[in-house]
C-alpha positions as CSV (number, residue, x, y, z in Angstrom):
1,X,5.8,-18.9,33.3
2,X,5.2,-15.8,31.2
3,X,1.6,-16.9,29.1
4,X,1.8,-16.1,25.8
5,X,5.2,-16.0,24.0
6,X,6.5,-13.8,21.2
7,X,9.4,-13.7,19.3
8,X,10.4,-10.6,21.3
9,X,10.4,-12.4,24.6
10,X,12.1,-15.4,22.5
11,X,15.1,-13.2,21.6
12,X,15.4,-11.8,25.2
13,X,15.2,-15.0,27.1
14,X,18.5,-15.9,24.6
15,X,20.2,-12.9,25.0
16,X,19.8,-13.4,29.1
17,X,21.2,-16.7,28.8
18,X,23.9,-15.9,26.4
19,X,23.0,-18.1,23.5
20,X,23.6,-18.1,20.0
21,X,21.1,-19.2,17.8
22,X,22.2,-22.4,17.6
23,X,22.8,-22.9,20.9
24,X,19.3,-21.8,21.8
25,X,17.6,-23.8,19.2
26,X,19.5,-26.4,20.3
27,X,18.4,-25.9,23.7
28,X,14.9,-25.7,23.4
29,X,14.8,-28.7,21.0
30,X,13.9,-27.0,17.7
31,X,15.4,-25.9,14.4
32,X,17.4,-22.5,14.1
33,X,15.8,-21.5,11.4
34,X,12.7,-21.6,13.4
35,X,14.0,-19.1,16.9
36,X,15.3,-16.9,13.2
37,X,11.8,-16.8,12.6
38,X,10.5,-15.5,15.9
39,X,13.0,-13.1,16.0
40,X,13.0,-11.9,12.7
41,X,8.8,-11.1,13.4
42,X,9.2,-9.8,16.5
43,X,6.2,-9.0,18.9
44,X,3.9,-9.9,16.1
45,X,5.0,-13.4,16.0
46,X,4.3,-16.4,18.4
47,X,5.5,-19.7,19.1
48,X,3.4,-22.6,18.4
49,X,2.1,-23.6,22.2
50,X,4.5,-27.0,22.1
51,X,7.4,-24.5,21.7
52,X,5.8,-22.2,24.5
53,X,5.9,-24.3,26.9
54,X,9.9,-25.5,25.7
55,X,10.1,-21.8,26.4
56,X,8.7,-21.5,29.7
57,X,10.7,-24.4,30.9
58,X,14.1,-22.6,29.9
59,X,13.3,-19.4,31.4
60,X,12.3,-22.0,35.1
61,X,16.1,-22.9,33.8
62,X,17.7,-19.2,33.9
63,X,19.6,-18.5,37.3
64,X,17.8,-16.0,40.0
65,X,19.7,-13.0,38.7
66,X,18.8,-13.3,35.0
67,X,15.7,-14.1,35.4
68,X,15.4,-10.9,38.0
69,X,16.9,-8.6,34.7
70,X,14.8,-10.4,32.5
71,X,11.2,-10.0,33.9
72,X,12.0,-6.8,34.7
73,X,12.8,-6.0,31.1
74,X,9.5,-7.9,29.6
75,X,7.1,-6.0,32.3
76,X,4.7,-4.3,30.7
77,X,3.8,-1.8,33.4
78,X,6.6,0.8,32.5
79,X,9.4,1.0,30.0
80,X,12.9,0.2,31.1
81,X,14.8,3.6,32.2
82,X,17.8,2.9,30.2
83,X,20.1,5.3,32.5
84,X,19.3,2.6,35.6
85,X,20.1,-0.1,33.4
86,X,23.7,-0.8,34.0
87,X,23.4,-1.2,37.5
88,X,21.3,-4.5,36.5
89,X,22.4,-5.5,33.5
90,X,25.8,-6.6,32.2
91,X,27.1,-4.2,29.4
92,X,25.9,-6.7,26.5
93,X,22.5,-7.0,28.0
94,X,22.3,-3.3,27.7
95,X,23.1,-3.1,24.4
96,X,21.2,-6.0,22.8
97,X,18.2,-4.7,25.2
98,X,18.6,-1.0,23.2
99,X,19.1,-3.4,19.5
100,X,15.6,-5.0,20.9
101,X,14.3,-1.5,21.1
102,X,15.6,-0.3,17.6
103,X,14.1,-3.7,15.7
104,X,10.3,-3.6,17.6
105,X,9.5,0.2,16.6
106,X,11.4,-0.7,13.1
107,X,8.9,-3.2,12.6
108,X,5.8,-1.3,13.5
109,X,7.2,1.3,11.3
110,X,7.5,-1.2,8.4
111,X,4.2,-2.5,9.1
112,X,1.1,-0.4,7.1
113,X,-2.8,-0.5,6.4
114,X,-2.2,1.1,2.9
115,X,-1.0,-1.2,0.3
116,X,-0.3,0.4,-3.4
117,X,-3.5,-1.2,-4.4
118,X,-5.6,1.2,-2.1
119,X,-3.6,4.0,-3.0
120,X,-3.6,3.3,-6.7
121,X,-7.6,2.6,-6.2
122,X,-8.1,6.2,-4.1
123,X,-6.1,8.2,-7.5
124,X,-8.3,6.8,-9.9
125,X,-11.7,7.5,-7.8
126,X,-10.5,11.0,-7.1
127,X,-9.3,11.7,-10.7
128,X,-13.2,10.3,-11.9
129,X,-14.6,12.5,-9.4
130,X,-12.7,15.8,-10.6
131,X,-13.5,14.7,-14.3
132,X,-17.1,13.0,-14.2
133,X,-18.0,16.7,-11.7
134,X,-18.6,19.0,-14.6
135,X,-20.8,16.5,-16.3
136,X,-22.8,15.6,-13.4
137,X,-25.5,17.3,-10.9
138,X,-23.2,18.5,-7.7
139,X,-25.4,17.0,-5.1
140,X,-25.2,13.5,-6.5
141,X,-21.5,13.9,-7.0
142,X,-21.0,15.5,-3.1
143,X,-22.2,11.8,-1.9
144,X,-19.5,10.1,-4.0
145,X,-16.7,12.8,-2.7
146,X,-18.1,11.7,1.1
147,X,-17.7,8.3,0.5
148,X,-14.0,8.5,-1.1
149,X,-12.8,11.1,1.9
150,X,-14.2,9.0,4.4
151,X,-12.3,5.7,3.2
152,X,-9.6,8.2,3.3
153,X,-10.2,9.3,7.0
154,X,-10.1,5.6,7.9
155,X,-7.0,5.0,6.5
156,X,-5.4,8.3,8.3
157,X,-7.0,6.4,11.7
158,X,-4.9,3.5,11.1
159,X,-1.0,2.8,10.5
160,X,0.9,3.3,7.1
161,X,4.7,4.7,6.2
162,X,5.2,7.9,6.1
163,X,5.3,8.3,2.2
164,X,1.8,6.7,2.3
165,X,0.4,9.0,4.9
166,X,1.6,12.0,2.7
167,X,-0.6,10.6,0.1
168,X,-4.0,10.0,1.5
169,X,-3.5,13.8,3.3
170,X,-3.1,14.5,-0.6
171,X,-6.1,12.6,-1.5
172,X,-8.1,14.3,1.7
173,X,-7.1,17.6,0.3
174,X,-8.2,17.4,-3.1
175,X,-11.4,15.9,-2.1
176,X,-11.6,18.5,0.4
177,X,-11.1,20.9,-2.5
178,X,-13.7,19.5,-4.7
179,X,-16.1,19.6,-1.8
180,X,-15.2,23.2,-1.5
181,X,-16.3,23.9,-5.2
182,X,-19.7,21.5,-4.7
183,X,-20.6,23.8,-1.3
184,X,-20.2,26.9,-4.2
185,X,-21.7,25.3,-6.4
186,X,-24.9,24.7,-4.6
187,X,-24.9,27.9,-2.5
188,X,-23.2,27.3,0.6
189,X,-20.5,29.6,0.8
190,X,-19.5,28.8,4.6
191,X,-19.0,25.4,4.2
192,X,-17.0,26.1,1.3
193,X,-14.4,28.2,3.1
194,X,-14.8,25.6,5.8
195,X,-14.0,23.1,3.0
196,X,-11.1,25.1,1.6
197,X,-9.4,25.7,5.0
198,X,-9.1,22.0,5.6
199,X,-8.3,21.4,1.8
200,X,-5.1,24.1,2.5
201,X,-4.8,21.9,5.8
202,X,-3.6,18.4,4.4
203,X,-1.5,20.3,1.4
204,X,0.2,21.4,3.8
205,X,0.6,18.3,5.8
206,X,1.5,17.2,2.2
207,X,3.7,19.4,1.1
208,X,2.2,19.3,-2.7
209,X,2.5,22.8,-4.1
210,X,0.2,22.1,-6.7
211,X,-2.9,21.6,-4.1
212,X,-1.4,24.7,-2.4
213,X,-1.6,26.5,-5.7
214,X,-5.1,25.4,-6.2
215,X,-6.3,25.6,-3.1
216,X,-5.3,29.5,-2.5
217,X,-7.2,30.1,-5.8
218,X,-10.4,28.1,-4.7
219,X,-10.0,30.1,-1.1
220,X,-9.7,33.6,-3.1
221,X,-13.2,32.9,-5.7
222,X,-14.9,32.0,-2.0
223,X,-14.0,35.2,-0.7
224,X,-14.6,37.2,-3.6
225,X,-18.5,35.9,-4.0
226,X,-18.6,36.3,-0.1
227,X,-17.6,40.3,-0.4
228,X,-14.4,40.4,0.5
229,X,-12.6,41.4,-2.1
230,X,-9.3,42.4,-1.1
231,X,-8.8,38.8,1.1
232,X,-9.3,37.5,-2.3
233,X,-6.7,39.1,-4.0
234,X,-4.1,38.8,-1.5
235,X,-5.1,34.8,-1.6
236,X,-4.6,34.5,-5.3
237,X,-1.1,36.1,-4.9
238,X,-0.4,34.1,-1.8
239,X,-1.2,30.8,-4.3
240,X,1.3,32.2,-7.3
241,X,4.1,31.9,-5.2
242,X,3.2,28.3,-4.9
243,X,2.2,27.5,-8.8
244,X,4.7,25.3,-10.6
245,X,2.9,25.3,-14.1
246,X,1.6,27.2,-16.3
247,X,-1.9,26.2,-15.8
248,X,-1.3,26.7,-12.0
249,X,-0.2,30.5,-13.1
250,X,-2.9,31.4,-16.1
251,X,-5.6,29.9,-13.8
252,X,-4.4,32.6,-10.6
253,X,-3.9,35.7,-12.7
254,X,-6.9,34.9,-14.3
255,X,-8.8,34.5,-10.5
256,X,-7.1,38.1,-9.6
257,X,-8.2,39.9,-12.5
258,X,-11.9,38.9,-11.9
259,X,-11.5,40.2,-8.2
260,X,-9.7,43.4,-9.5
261,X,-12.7,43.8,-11.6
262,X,-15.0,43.6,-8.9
263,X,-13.2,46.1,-7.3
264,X,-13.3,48.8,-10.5
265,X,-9.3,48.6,-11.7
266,X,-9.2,47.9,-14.9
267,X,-5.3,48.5,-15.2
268,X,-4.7,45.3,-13.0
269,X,-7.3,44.1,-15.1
270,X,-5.6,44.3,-18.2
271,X,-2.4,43.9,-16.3
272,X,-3.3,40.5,-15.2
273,X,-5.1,39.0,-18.6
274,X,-1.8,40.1,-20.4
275,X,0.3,38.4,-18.3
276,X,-2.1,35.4,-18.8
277,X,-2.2,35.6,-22.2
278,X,1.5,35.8,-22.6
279,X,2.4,32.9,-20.1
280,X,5.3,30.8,-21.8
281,X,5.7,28.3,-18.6
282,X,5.3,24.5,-20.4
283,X,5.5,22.9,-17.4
284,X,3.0,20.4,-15.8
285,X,2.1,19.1,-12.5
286,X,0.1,16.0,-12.0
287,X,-3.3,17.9,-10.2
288,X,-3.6,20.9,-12.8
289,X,-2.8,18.8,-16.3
290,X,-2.6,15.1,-14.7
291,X,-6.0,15.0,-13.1
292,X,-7.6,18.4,-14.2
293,X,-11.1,18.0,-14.7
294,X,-12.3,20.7,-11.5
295,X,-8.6,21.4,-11.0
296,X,-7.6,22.0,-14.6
297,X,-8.0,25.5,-16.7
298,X,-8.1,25.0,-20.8
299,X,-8.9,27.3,-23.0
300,X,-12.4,27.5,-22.7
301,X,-12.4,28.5,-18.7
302,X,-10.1,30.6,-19.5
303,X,-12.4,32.1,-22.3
304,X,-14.9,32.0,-19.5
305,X,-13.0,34.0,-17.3
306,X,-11.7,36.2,-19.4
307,X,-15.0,37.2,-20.5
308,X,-16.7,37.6,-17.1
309,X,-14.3,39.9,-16.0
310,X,-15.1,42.2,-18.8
311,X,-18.6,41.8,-18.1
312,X,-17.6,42.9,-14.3
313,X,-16.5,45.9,-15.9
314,X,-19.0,46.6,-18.3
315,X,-17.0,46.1,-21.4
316,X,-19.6,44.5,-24.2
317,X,-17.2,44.0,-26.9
318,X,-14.1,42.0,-25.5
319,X,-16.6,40.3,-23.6
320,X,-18.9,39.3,-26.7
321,X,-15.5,38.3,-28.2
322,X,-14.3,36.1,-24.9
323,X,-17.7,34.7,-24.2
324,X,-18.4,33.7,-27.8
325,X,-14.8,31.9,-27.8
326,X,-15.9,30.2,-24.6
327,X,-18.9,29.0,-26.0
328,X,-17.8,27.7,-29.3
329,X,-14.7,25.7,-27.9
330,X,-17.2,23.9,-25.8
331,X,-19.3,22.7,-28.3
332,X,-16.5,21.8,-30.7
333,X,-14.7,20.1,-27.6
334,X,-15.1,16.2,-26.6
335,X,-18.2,15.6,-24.6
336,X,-16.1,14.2,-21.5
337,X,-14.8,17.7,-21.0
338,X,-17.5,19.8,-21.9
339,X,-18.1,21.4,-18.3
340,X,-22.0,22.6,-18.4
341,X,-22.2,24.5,-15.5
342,X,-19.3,26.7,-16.7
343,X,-20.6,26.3,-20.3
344,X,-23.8,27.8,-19.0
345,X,-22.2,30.7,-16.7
346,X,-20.3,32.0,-20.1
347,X,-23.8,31.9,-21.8
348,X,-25.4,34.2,-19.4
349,X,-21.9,36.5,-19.5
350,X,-23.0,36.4,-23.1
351,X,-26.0,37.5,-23.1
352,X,-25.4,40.5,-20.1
353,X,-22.9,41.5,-22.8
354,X,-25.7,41.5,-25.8
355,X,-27.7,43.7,-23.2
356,X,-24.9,46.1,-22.8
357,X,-24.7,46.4,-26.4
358,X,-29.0,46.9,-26.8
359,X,-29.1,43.2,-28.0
360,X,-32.3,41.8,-26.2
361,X,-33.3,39.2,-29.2
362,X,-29.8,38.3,-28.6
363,X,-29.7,37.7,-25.3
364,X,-32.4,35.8,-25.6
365,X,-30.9,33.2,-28.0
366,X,-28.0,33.2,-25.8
367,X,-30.0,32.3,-22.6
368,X,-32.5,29.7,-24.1
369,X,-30.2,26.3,-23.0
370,X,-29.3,27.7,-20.0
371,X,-33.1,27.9,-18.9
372,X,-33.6,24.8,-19.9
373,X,-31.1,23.2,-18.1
374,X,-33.1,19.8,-15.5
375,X,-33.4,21.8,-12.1
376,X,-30.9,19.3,-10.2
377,X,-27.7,21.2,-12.9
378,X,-28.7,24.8,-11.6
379,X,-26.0,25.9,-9.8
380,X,-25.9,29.1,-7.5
381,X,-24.4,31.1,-9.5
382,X,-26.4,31.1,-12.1
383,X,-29.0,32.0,-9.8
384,X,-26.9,35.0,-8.9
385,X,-26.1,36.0,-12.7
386,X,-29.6,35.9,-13.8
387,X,-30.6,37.7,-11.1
388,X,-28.5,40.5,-12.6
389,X,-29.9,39.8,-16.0
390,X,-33.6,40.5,-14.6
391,X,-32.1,44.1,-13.1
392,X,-30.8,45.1,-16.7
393,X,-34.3,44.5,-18.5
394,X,-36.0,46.0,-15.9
395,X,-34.4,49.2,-16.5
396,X,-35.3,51.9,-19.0
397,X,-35.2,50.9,-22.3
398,X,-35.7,47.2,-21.6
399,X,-38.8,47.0,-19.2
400,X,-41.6,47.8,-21.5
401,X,-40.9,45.2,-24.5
402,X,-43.0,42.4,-24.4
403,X,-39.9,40.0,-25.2
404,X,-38.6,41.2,-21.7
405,X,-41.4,40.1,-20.0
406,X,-41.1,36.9,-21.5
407,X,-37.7,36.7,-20.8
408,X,-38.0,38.1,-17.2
409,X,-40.8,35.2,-16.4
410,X,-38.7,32.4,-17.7
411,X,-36.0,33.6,-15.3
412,X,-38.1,34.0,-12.5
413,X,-39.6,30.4,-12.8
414,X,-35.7,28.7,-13.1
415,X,-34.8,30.6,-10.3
416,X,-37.9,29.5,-7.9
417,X,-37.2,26.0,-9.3
């Protein structure tokens, strides 16, 4: 007696006695279609305990020297060596033994913990996330993005087809990737690039070029706050040779030319924001234009961008002009898109540009929703860049009006907040 039955054993316990179907079914008492059935499931499938026992009193049945080859092909201490077999088995025994083989590991393949449900479920809570994120305070939104990856993670821990396993180290990469822009968001610039390394991790394990694309981009602005300019730019190239839209490529020249102006060049500068400008590619891919949200780059980021590099290099009128663009296509835009946090950033880019130009009044104007923004929607880097707006009115010209005392408080008490 062998205990528990599958339709594994079933099928070997035929082959060793030489049966057909029929023969067997007829042997044991019970319908063909029925031994079909435990074959057809394999391990995964066992007898009912009246058949079992019809089982175990065939195998009693077998001869000495089948049942020898047989047990010795169901024990489960080691797996068969193949290369021995032929000295114990007959040539047919080998070959239906290797079949055996080929239909149990076809059937675990087959088998998965990922149905399109799941997946279908996972693609709209990540394309939510990336939208609902520039509406929403980050650290409220990083709980969500937990919560999603780690459904992911279990999945990954479990059994799926390869086509499916592609996906949810997809999924785990964009939401590794919007993690990466929470942890800059909030002023954790480590966990970012800790973020962004394992976001570059599962595109690769993915093979999407658009979260390649993406991710290189997200990896060079983490570099670039974090001083390292030149890492930064070679990032941003690195990701271009991955972009296969034209968002993927305006969003990376427009990343390099900020670094480039951090670094003083302003004939890469211009180099790079004409190439942007000029960029003809219509095609799409599904994270850029399909889910976009975090991942996309419309016009108004790209206003954004545009003008903070010029601000970077202390040019007040195209960055007047690019901010001022930025600005107004947000506020004409739908509310659903209407990012604040970058909203905000291209209203303090505006008003460093007034300052440039002697403007105080109209920095002012331009900084009076941005310091009334609820505390839980002020991002680090508008910390940063009104920092910088407290060094220009405290210089010569600027410290001794009473309007930039006024102005210098206010920023104090939204930065202590």
């Amino acid at each position: 007696m062998v205990g528990e039955w599958t339709g594994r054993e079933a099928r070997a316990l035929r082959d060793a006695q030489r049966m057909s179907i029929r023969e067997f079914a007829a042997h044991l008492g019970v319908h063909e279609r029925l031994v079909s059935k435990w074959e057809a499931g394999g391990s995964r499938v066992r007898p009912r305990p009246v058949n079992q026992a019809a089982l175990d009193t065939s195998l009693a049945r077998c001869d000495a020297a089948v049942h020898a080859r047989f047990a010795s092909f169901l024990a489960p201490a080691a797996e068969p060596d193949l290369l021995a077999v032929p000295e114990v088995m007959s040539e047919r025994e080998l070959i239906m033994a290797a079949a055996h083989e080929a239909s149990e590991h076809a059937a675990k393949a087959e088998s998965t913990n990922v149905g399109t449900t799941t997946l279908a479920q996972l693609d709209a809570d990540v394309r939510r996330i990336a939208r609902e994120y520039a509406l929403a305070a980050p650290a409220s939104m990083t709980v969500e993005m937990l919560r999603v990856r780690r459904r992911v993670y279990r999945l990954l821990d479990g059994h799926q087809k390869p086509v499916d396993t592609s996906h949810l180290y997809l999924l785990a990469g964009t939401l590794s990737g919007l993690l990466a822009n929470a942890s800059t968001d909030l002023g954790y610039l480590d966990a970012a690039g800790e973020q962004i390394r394992a976001a570059w991790a599962y595109a690769e394990l993915s093979g999407n070029n658009g979260l390649r694309a993406w991710t290189r981009g997200m990896h060079a602005l983490i570099e670039n706050w974090s001083d390292r300019p030149r890492n930064a730019i070679q990032l941003a190239r690195s990701g271009a040779e991955f972009a296969q839209s034209g968002t993927a490529t305006v969003r990376l020249l427009n990343i390099e030319a900020r670094v480039w102006a951090r670094l003083g060049s302003e004939s890469d500068v211009d180099r790079c924001l004409r190439q942007a400008e000029s960029c003809t590619d219509a095609r799409v891919d599904d994270l850029h234009d399909d889910v976009g949200g975090v991942f996309g780059f419309a016009a108004p980021k790209a206003a954004y961008y545009a003008g903070a590099t010029y601000v970077q290099l202390g040019r007040a009128d195209p960055a007047l002009a690019a901010t001022e663009r930025a600005i107004a296509l947000y506020e004409a835009g739908p509310a659903a898109r209407r990012s604040y946090g970058t909203e905000s950033l291209a209203r303090v880019d505006n008003a460093t540009a007034h300052l440039l130009n002697g403007g105080l009044d109209a920095a002012a104007d331009a900084l009076r929703p941005v310091l009334a923004l609820p505390e839980d929607r002020r991002i680090a880097q508008l910390g940063e860049r009104l920092i910088g707006i407290r060094r220009r009115i405290a210089a010569p010209g600027y410290r001794d009006a009473v309007e930039a005392r006024g102005l210098d408080e206010q920023i104090e008490d939204f930065c202590a907040s």
